[in-house]
Structures are given as structure tokens and as C-alpha cells.
N, C-alpha and C positions, 0 to 999 in steps of 0.2 A: 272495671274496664277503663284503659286510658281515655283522657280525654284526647278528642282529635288537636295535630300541633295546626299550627296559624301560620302558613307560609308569605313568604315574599311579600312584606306588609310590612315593611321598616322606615321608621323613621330619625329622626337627631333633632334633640335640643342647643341652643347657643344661648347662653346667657352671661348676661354683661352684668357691671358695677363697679362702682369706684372706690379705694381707699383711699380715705384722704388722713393724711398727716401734717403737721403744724410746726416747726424750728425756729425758734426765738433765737437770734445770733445778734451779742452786746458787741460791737467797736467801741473799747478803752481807749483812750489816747487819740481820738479822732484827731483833734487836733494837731500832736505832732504827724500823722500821717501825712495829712495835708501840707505840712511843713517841709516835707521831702523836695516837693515840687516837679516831681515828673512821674507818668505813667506807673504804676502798679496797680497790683490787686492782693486780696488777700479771702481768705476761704475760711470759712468754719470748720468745727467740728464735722465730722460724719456721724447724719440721721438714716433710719430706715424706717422708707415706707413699702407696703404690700410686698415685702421681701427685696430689697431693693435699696442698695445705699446709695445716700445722695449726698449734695454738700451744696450750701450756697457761697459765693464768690461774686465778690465787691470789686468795682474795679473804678477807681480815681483817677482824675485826670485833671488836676492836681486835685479837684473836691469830685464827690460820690456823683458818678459818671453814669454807671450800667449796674445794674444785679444780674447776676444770671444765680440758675438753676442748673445744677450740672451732676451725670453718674460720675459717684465718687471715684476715684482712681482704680481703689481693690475691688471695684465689682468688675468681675469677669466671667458673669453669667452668659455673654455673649446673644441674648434675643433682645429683641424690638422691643420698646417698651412705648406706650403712648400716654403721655402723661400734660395736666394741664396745673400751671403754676401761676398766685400772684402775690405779691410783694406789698407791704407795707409799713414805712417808718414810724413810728409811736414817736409821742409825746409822751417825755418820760414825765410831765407834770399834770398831767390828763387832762391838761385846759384843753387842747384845741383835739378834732378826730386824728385819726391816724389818715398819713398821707397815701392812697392808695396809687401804684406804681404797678398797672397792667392790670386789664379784666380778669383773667384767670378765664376767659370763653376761648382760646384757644389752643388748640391740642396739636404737641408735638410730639412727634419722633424720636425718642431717643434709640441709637443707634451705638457701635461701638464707634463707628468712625462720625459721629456727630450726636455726642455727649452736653451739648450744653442748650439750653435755652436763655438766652439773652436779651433783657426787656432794660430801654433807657428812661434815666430818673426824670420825670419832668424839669423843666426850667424854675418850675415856679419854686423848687426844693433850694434853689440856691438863692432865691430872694425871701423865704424862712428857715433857713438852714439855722440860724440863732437858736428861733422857737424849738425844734427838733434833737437839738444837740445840749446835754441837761451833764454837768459835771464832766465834760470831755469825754459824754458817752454818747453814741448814734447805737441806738436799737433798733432792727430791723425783723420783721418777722415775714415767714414762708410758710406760704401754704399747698401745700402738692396733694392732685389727685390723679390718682394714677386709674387706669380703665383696665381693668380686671375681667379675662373673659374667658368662658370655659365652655366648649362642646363637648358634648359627651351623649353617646346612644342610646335611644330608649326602648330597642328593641322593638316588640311586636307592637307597635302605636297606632297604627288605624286597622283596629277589629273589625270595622264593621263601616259600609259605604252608606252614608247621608244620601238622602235626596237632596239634587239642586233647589235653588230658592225656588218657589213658585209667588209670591207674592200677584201679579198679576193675570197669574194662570187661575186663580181662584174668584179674582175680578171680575174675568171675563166670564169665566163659572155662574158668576151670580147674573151678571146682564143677559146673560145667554137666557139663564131660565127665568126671571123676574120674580125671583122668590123675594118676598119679604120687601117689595116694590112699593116706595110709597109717592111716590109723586108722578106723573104721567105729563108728557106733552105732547100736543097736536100740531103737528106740521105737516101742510100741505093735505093730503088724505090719509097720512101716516099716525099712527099713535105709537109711541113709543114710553115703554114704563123705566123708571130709575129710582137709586136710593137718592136720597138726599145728605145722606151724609159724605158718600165718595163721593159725589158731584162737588162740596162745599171741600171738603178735603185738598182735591186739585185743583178750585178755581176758588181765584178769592173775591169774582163777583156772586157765585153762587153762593159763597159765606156770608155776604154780606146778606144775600137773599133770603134763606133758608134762616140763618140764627142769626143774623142783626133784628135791629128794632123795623124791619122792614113788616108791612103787613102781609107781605106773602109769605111770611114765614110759619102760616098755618095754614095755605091751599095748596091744594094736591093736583091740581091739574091747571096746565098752564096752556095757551094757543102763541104759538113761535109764526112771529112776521119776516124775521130780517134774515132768515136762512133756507136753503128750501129743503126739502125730506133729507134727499141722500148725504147732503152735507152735513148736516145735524147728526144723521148717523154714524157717519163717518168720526167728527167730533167727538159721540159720544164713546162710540169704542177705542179712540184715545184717551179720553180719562179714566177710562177702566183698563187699558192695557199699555198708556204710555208707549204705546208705537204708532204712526200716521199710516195711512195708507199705503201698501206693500205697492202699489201701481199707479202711485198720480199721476194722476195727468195733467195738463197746462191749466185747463178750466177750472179742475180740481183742487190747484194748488192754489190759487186765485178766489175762490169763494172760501177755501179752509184759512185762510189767509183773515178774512174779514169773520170769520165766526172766532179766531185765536183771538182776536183785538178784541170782540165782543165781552168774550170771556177772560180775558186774562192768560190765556193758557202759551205762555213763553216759550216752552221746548215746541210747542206743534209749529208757533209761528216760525221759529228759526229752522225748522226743517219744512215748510215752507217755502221760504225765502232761499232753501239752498236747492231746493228742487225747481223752481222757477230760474233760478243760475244755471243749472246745470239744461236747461231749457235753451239759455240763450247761449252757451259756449254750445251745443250743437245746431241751432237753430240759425244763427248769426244776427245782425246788429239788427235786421228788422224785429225778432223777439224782444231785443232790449228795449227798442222803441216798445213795444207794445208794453213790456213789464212797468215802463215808467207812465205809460198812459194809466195802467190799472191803478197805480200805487198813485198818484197824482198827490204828491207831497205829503203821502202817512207818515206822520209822527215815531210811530214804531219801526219801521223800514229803513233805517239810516245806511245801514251795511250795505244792502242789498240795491237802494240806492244810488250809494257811491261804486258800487261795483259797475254799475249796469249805464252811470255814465261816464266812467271810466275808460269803457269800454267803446262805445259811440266816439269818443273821444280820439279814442285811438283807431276809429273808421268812419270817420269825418265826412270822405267823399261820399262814400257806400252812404250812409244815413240820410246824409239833404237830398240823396235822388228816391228815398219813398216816401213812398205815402202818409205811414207812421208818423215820420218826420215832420211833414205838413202838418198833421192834425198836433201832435205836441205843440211846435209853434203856435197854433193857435188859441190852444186850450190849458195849456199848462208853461208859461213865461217863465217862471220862476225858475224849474227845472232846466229850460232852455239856458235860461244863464249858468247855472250849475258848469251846463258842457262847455260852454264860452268860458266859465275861467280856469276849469281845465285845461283845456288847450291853451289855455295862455301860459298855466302855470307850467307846462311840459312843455312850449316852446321855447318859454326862457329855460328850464332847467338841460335844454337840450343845446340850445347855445352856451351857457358855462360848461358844462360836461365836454362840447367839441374845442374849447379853450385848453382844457387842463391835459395832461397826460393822458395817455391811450391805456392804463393801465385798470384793468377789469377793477367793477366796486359795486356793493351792494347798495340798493337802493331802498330807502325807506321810508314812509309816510304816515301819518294818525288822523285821527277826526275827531275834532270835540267840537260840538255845536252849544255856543253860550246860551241860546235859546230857550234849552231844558235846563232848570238848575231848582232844585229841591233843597230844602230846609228846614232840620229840624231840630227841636230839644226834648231834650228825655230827665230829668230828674230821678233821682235814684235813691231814697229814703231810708237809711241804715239805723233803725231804731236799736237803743239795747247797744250802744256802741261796746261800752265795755264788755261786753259778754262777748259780744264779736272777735276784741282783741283778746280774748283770755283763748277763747275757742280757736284761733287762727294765730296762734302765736309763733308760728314758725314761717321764716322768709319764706316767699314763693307760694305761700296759700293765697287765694282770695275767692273773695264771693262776687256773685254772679248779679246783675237784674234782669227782671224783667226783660221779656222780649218786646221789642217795639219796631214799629214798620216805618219808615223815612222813604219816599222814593221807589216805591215797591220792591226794596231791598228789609231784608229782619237784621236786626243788631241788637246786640247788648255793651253794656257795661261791664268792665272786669274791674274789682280793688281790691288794692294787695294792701291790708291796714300793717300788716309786719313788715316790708319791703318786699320787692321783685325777686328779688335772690339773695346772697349771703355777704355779696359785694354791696347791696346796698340796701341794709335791713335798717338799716338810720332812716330814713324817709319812703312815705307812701309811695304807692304806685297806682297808677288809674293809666285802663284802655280803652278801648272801644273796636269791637269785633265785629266783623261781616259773620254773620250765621247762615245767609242764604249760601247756598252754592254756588258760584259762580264759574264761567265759561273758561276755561284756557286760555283762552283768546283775549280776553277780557278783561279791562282796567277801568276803575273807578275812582276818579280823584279826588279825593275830601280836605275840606282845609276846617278848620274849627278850633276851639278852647275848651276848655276843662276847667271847672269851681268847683275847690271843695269849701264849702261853710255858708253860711246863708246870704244869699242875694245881697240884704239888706247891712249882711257885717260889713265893716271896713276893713277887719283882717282876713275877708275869705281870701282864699291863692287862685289866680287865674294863670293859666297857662298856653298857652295856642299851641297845634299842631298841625303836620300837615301832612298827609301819607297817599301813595298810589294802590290802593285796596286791589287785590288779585287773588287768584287762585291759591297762589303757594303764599301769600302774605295777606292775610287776613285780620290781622289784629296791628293798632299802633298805636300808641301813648305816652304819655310822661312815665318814667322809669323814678325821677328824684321829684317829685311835684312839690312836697313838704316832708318837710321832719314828723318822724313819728309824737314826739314830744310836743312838737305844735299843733299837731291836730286836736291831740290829746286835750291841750292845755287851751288854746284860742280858738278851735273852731268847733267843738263839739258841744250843744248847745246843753241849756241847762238842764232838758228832758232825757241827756243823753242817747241824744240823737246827732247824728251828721250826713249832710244833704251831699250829692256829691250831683254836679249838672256839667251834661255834655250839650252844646249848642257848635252844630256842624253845617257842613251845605257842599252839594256836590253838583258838576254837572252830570249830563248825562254818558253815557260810555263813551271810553275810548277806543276807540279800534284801531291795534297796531298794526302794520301791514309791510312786507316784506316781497320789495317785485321779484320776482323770479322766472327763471325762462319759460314755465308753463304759466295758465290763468289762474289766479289765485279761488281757494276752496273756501264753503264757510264749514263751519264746525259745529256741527249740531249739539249743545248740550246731552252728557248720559242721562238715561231713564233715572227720575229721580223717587218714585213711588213708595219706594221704602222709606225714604225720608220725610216724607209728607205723611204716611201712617205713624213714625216715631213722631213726629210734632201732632200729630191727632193724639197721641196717647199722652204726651206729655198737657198738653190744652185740653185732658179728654172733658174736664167737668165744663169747660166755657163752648164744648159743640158736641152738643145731642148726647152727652152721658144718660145712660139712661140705668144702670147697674153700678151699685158699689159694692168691692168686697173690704170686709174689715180684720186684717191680720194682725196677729198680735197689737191688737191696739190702733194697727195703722191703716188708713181708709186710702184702698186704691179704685179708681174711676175709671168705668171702661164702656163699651159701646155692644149691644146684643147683637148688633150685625155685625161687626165682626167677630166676636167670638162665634155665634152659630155658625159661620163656616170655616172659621181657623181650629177652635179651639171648642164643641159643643159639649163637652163632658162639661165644660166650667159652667154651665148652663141648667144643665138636670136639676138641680136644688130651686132654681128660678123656674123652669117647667112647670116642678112640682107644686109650686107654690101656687103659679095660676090657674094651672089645672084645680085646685083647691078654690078658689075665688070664683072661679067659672060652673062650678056645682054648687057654691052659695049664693049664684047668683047675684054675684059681683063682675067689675070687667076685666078685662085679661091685660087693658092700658096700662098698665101702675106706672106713673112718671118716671122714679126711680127704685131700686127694689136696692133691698141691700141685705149680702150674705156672709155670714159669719164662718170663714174657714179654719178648719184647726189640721193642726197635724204638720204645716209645713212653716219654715222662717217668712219674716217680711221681703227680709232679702232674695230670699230662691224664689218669693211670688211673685216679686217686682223682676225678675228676670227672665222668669216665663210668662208674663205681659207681654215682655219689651221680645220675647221672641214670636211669639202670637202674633205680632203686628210686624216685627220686621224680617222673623225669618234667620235673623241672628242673635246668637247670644252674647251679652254683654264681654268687657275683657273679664275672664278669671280674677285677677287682681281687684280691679275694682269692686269685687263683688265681697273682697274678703275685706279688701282695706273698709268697705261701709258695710259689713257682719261685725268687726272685730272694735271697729270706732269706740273709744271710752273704756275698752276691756283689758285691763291691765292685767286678768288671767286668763290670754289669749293662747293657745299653744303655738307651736312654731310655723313657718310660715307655710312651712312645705303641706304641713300637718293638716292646716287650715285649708289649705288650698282643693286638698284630697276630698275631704270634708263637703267644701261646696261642691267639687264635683259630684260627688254623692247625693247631696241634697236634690240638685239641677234634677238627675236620672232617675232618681224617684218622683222626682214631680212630673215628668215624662212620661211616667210609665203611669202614675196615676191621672195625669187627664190623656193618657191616648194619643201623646203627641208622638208617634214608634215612627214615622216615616223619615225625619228629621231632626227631630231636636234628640230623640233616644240616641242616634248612631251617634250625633255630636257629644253630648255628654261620655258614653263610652267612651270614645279615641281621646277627650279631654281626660279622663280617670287614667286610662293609660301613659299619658304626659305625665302627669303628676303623680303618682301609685310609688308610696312610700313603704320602707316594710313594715315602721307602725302602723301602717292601714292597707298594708296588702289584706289580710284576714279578714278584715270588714269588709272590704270590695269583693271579695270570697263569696262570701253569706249573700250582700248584693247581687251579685253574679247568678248564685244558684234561687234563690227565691224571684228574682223574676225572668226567672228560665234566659240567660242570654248565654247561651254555648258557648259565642265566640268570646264574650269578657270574660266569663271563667276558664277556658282554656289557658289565656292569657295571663291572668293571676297563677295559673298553678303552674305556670311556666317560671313566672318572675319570682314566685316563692320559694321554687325547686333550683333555683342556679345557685351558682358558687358565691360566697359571698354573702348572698342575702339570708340564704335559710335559716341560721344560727341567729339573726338579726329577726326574723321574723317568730323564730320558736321562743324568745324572750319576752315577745311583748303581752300586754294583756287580751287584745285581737284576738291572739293564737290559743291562748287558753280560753276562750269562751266560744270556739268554733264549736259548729254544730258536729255531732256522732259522722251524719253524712259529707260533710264536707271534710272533715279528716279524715275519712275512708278513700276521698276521691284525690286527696293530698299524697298520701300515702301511697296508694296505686300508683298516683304519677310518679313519683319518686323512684319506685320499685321499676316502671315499665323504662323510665330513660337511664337506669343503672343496666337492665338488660340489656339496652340499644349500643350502650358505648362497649360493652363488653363483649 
């Protein structure tokens, strides 16, 4: 019987890459060229790259003016081509580097009617033009990478519909029912049960409480002063669901306001503060009065704050005739100045504005209070340097440290010991990354240095930087810090070590702000849950690990509360165990337990972790670039990729993760589904019963094209009796259809 076909379920891949090619072009006679003494150019040979001729062309005026990069004459392929190029003059005596002439980080166009890319020789070429020019010869060398990109359709690609994330749907799961509850607190005449691990997960004064060296970190019941029932609950069913209350109200927003400060918890305060705004844009300036009364100069509230006397500001009259107002005046001064230089600062800026042209203009303002300003350093200990450089020897790799907290922002360090990239694989590179998530909205200003080698050397390199940390700019550093050879040589110490220290200092946010004809909005940070569970699993063994499994050799760290409700097949072996200790009369506590799994890679375990906890799985790629690492009898990449798929769908199906992470693996085998591994994903397909992915294989094995490809490989000869029978049928039933 045919299998059933898989309709209207189509999807397309696009994928990109670069060719890059390389044309050394000698100028003989430099000299007399330059002897001409007017305007010309002169052109090389024609190179091809990614199908593609090119040619570089020199142009003097009377000395080496411009290079360009240009399609050769004869190509008359007529499409767009996007391609990026940079230049560099050699020293033909190899004393000094080659002079580089353009980043090569720019991508142009080429066109028929706009063929050339044209980059001018620095200045400083003709105060060492001597150095450069070696027997009347200038050597110049190009390097072009052209962006190579190909869509092409992959047919029936989502078999089979995922469930949405649930991550905090399962949260709320667990507080609802108080399973596996280990800590209690009393509020008011409430008791209320929680884990201690989610609680520490999204606050990091309950981390401090729960697994610092604090002694609370072993009592289970706690009596709460400073909050009263309903807010506490409220609180708490935001850290298990990352959403605030669907219906605050003023009072409400106002005491959740003071339990966010309590705890730490950033997203609740800022949705908070936006809901107490949205209070006073329909309430009017009396609400603002009152919002500045409650806040009465909190540290945390700067935003909302300056919105709220912004606001007063701009209804002056309205505010000195309440009440409100009186009482600020008396009780909060400081803030009253706030509005007093506001109005000052909007009277003047309203007298220049009535000076200048009538001609509309956006207005813009920020706030940095010098008041807040944090300070830290990190040291970053790179033992084993050599193995480091042998292991990372290609530009643009680097390693990672440690996470560290500055300002209750997380950062690392990034070093690149080969260089940043391939324009500047001569000298180190060191950054320094925001890891926390940060607001849209939101700017953070660091000024700082960089040392690589010891405090104590005379030849460490210090560097300073200074960068506006954001959303979309998160990372900033020395690019050229030192030469590789100098590290190498002067700062890597005799143990074969090298110290690399960041010492930085920032103030507190900046809040850019944009008037506009309507009141301005705040912006609630996204639910960040998933990312707080990925940094639990990655920190699992420094908070409340309590399960280790050991794969092939390699110990991964996980937590039994979440897996009991993520992932409880991975659990049965642990069950089993304590149910065994609990009939000998032993206890069921084991601090950590550790299980030995066979049958699946390190890598597909380490990825059904990181989906257990986030709900997604890693990129493909990365799973195959760290399967394949060190293995020089890797198959191809397509091959490999298939492969993991594979691997992923079987670990699916043997812990029961069918709701999610199954459909996903599927539609991924479908992406990637090669004809060397159509056959395998066959077998796949039919031994754990998924209709709709074998449908889909005996579709993609039956078309044009591929079948001749697939009946060669070794896959095909080692199918089963039954799955060649259902091969076969299909084959037989879509030769009827078209006939």
C-alpha cells in the first residue's frame, strides 16, 4: 500500500559563502611610469574568481594613487555580483609587513554598469614608497571574496508540527502543584511552598541565599516582613512565569515595585514602572505627584522618575495647586529641584528654538547620573599558552572566560591569540562582551584598559578603550593589542602562562529619549526564562546540581527538578537506584548521583540538555563543527549534518521528548536529507513508526534525479526486506498516477 503523500508543507533553503581568490600583480619599471608624469592607469592580467573574471588596475597620479578591483572587460555574464576586496603592497625584501590598502569589510556591487571597486593608497605609501619598491618592482597583491549564494527547494520540509515553547508553562505547572517543594514561606497568614532552585535561577538575591555561603542556605522555611501576602504571590508567580500581573493596579504596581528592588528581579521592576506611567498619562499630574511621592528618590527608578518630572514640568500650573504638590515640597526637596531645573532647562531651550528658524526638528535628550559608577576587574588566566596557540591557530578563533558580574550586568572576556581576522592575524586581539541581555532602549557607557602579561612586567601592553555597550553592540576591544610574536616571546611567562586583565568602570544607564508628539512609552524588557535556565545549565554544578551523567567519558551536570518535569525518562535509572537504597534502608537524599549512559554521542547528549532546559535546539552546525573537531576522517559536511540529525531524533524518541523536540528533529532531517542518507532516515522513519517522515523519504528517494543516486549508495543495499517493499510500491503507485 502507498504510503500516504504529505501535502502543502513546503519549504526553501538559502545558503551563502564565499570564494575567495588571491592575484599577485608585479609593476616592472615603476619607475619609468612615474616618470610619465600625468594621470594613468594600468591593469593586470585577468584572474577568475567563483566563475567570474576580474582584473586589478593601478592608477598614478604621477605615483600609485588608487587600486581598484574591477570585472574584466570580457565577462559578459551580465548578473550582480557582490563581492568584497583588499589590497596590499609587499615588501619584496620581507623586512617590513605588507602595507594594507582597505579592510576588505566592505561589500560591493558589482554591476555591468558599475564594474569597479576603487580604494585609495594611504599617504603614508609615499613617504615609504623607497621601502616598497625593490629593483624597479612594486608588487601588489588582491585578495577578492566574492558571496556565493544559492536557494534551492527542499520540498516536503515540515512533516510534522512542534509544539510551542512551553518553558514557563511547565513552571507554572510545578508552583501550581508544589511538587517536589522544598522551601516554604509565611506571609501574613499565608504559606506559600517553592523550589529553591527557580527562585535562585531568576533572582540573584535568592542565589545568594539559597547557594552562597549564607546560613540560610540549608532552612526550608522562612517568615516574610517586608511584603504582604498578595504581593509576595503575585512576585512569586512571576518568577515562575516571567509575566506581572495581567491587571495591576496603582497600589499594586507600587508595593510589586518595592518586592522587584527587594529581589532583584529587573523585568518585573520595569514593567512596573511602565504601568505606574501609564497610570499617570491617564490619571494626570496629580498621579505623577503621587508616583514621585512613593518613589521618593529610589535608586532604581531613574526612567520613570525623569518621566514623571518631566511631566509636572510641563503642567506647572496644574501641580502647585495640589495637594500632592504641597506634600512633595515638604517631604521630598531634592525631587522638587529636579522639576525646578527642568523648567529651567525647557525655558531656555524654548527661547533658542523661538530664535532660530520655524523649521520642524527633532528633539532629543539622555540621562547619565555620575552618582552610580561601578568598577571592576577580571583577570583571565590562560595556562598551557602554547597548546592554546597550536589549538586556535586560525585568525578569528578565540577563547572565552569565565563569567563574571560588574554592576549587575555578566561579561566576559574574548582572545583571539591568532588575530581577529585574516587582515590582522599579525597581532592579538582582546574584547570584552556584555552577556547579559540588554533593553533596546538601553546604553551602557564603559571606559577601561586591557593588559596582556603580568601586572608586575615592564613589557605587559596596556591598552584603553572606550565603548557605548547596547543591544545590537555588545562586544568592544583592541582589534591590533600586540603582535603575535610578542606575546609569544615577552609576555608569556616561564610556566607558559599569559595573564590577560580587563579593569573597566561604567556609570549607570543611559536613557536615550526621542520627544515626540505623543508621551513617550517605556519598554519592558522580553521574557528572558529561557536564558536564565541556559545559564543554570551551563553553572549547573555551582547551583544545586544534584545528578551527573557521564558520556563517553564526559561528565554533564544537571538538576532532578528539572528534568522530573522536562525530561523524567532521564530520571528512571536514578529512581531506580533510590528505590534500591530505600529497601536497604538507606535514604533517598544522595547529594549527587551519577549515571552512566551508553548508546548515544556526547554531543547529541549535550544537546538534548540544552533543549530540556531551553526548549531549543542548538544551531545544526555547531553540533557537527564540535562532533567532527580533531577528525580528519570526517565525512562530508552535508553527510555529517544528516547524521546529527539522526542522532538528535533518536534521542527524542528514546527519552519521550515526542511533543517537541521529535517534530523538530524531523523537519531538521528533512532540511538536510542527502541521498547518501536518504535509506538510513528510511529505516529511521519506519522503526520508530513516524508515518509522516517516511512518507517523505520515499517521496524524496522516488523523484527524478535522486533514485539512481540513492540505489548506488551503501544505505540502499542494506535496507530492510520491508522498507524496500514500501520503496517499491511507492514507486510503482506514482508511475500509475502520472500515467
Amino acid at each position: 500500500m502507498a504510503a500516504a503523500a504529505v501535502a502543502a508543507k513546503t519549504a526553501s533553503s538559502h545558503r551563502a559563502s564565499f570564494a575567495q581568490g588571491t592575484h599577485q600583480f608585479d609593476i616592472v619599471g615603476y619607475g619609468a611610469l612615474k616618470a610619465l608624469g600625468r594621470s594613468h592607469s594600468i591593469t593586470s592580467g585577468t584572474f577568475r574568481v567563483a566563475g567570474r573574471d576580474w582584473a586589478v588596475v593601478c592608477h598614478l597620479d604621477p605615483a600609485l594613487a588608487y587600486v581598484s578591483l574591477e570585472l574584466a572587460a570580457g565577462d559578459n555574464s551580465g548578473a550582480a555580483v557582490t563581492a568584497m576586496a583588499s589590497f596590499a603592497i609587499d615588501d619584496p625584501t620581507g623586512g617590513s609587513k605588507p602595507m594594507q590598502i582597505g579592510d576588505g569589510d566592505e561589500a560591493t556591487v558589482f554591476t555591468p554598469s558599475s564594474r569597479a571597486l576603487k580604494v585609495p593608497v594611504p599617504d603614508s605609501f609615499r613617504k615609504r614608497e623607497a621601502r616598497y619598491v625593490s629593483d624597479d618592482r612594486l608588487r601588489i597583491r588582491c585578495t577578492v571574496r566574492v558571496l556565493e549564494e544559492e536557494s534551492r527547494p527542499t520540498g516536503y520540509c515540515f512533516v510534522a508540527a512542534p509544539a510551542p515553547p512551553d518553558i514557563t508553562g511547565w513552571l507554572a505547572t510545578l508552583l501550581e502543584s508544589g511538587r517536589r517543594a522544598d522551601v516554604t514561606f509565611a506571609v501574613e497568614a499565608s504559606r506559600f511552598d517553592a523550589h529553591k532552585l527557580v527562585l535562585a535561577l531568576r533572582s540573584p538575591v535568592f542565589r545568594a541565599k539559597f547557594f552562597g555561603d549564607s546560613r540560610d542556605s540549608s532552612q526550608e522555611w522562612f517568615r516574610v516582613y517586608d511584603i504582604g501576602a498578595p504581593v509576595f504571590e503575585a512576585m512569586l508567580r512571576f518568577i515562575y512565569t516571567d509575566e506581572p500581573p495581567p491587571d495591576m493596579t496603582t497600589a499594586m504596581a507600587h508595593d510589586l515595585l518595592v518586592a522587584a528592588d527587594l529581589y532583584d528581579l529587573e523585568r518585573l521592576r520595569v514593567a512596573c514602572e511602565k504601568s505606574l506611567w501609564e497610570s499617570v498619562q491617564t490619571d494626570g499630574v496629580s498621579a505623577a505627584l503621587s508616583v514621585l511621592l512613593r518613589l521618593n528618590g529610589r535608586q532604581s527608578c531613574h526612567q520613570l522618575e525623569d518621566l514623571c518630572v518631566g511631566y509636572i514640568a510641563g503642567a506647572w500650573d496644574a501641580a502647585t495647586a495640589t495637594e500632592e504638590y504641597r506634600e512633595l515640597k515638604a517631604s521630598c526637596p531634592a525631587v522638587l529641584n529636579d522639576i525646578l531645573e527642568k523648567l529651567v532647562v525647557e525655558a531656555k531651550a524654548s527661547a533658542s528654538s523661538s530664535e532660530k528658524s520655524s523649521s520642524s526638528s527633532e528633539k532629543s535628550s539622555s540621562t547619565y547620573r555620575a552618582s552610580d559608577v561601578w568598577r571592576g576587574t577580571h583577570q583571565f588566566s590562560i595556562l598551557g599558552y602554547s597548546g592554546v596557540r597550536r589549538m586556535h591557530g586560525m585568525a578569528g578563533e578565540f577563547i572565552r572566560s569565565g563569567t563574571f558580574e560588574v554592576g549587575g550586568y555578566e561579561w566576559q572576556i574574548l582572545y583571539y591569540p591568532s588575530g581577529y581576522d585574516e587582515y590582522s592575524d599579525d597581532d592579538v586581539a582582546v574584547y570584552l562582551q556584555l552577556v547579559t541581555p540588554i533593553d533596546p532602549d538601553l546604553v551602557v557607557e564603559v571606559a577601561g584598559r586591557f593588559m596582556v602579561g603580568s601586572p608586575n612586567d615592564v613589557n605587559a601592553m596596556v591598552e584603553r578603550f572606550g565603548h557605548e555597550f547596547s543591544y545590537d553592540y555588545p562586544v568592544s576591544g583592541i582589534r591590533e593589542l600586540a603582535t603575535v610574536d610578542d606575546v609569544r616571546s615577552n609576555l608569556v611567562g616561564p610556566d607558559d602562562s599569559l595573564t590577560v586583565e580587563c579593569l573597566f568602570e561604567f556609570g549607570n544607564r543611559i536613557v536615550a529619549t526621542t520627544a515626540a508628539a505623543g508621551p513617550r512609552e517605556m519598554a519592558v524588557p522580553p521574557p528572558n526564562t529561557s536564558w536564565h535556565l541556559e545559564r543554570l545549565l551551563e553553572a549547573a554544578i555551582e547551583v544545586g546540581s544534584d545528578v551527573t551523567f557521564v558520556v563517553d567519558g564526559e561528565s554533564f551536570h544537571a538538576h532532578s527538578l528539572v528534568l522530573s518535569a522536562r525530561a523524567p525518562a532521564l530520571l528512571k535509572e536514578r529512581e531506580a537506584e533510590e528505590e534500591v537504597k530505600k529497601k536497604a534502608g538507606g535514604t533517598s537524599k544522595e547529594e549527587v548521583v551519577v549515571l552512566r549512559v551508553e548508546g548515544i554521542t556526547a554531543v547529541a547528549f549535550k544537546a538534548l540538555l540544552h533543549f530540556v532546559y531551553t526548549d531549543e535546539l542548538p544551531p545544526l552546525d555547531d553540533l557537527v563543527r564540535a562532533a567532527t573537531a580533531g577528525d580528519s576522517s570526517v565525512p562530508s559536511s552535508e553527510t555529517s549534518r544528516t547524521r546529527m540529525a539522526r542522532d538528535l531524533l533518536a534521542a527524542a524518541e528514546r527519552y519521550q521528548l515526542v511533543e517537541r523536540m521529535r517534530p523538530l528533529c524531523e523537519n531538521l532531517l528533512c532540511e538536510v536529507i542527502t541521498p547518501e542518507d536518504a535509506a538510513a532516515t528510511l529505516e529511521l522513519a519506519r522503526r520508530h513508526g513516524r508515518q509522516e517522515l517516511k512518507a517523505f523519504c520515499l517521496d524524496y528517494m522516488s523523484s527524478p534525479g535522486v533514485l539512481t543516486a540513492v540505489v548506488a549508495t551503501d544505505g540502499y543495499k542494506e535496507l530492510s526486506a520491508e522498507a524496500l517493499r514500501d520503496m517499491l510500491n511507492h514507486i510503482a503507485s506514482a508511475a500509475a498516477s502520472s500515467s
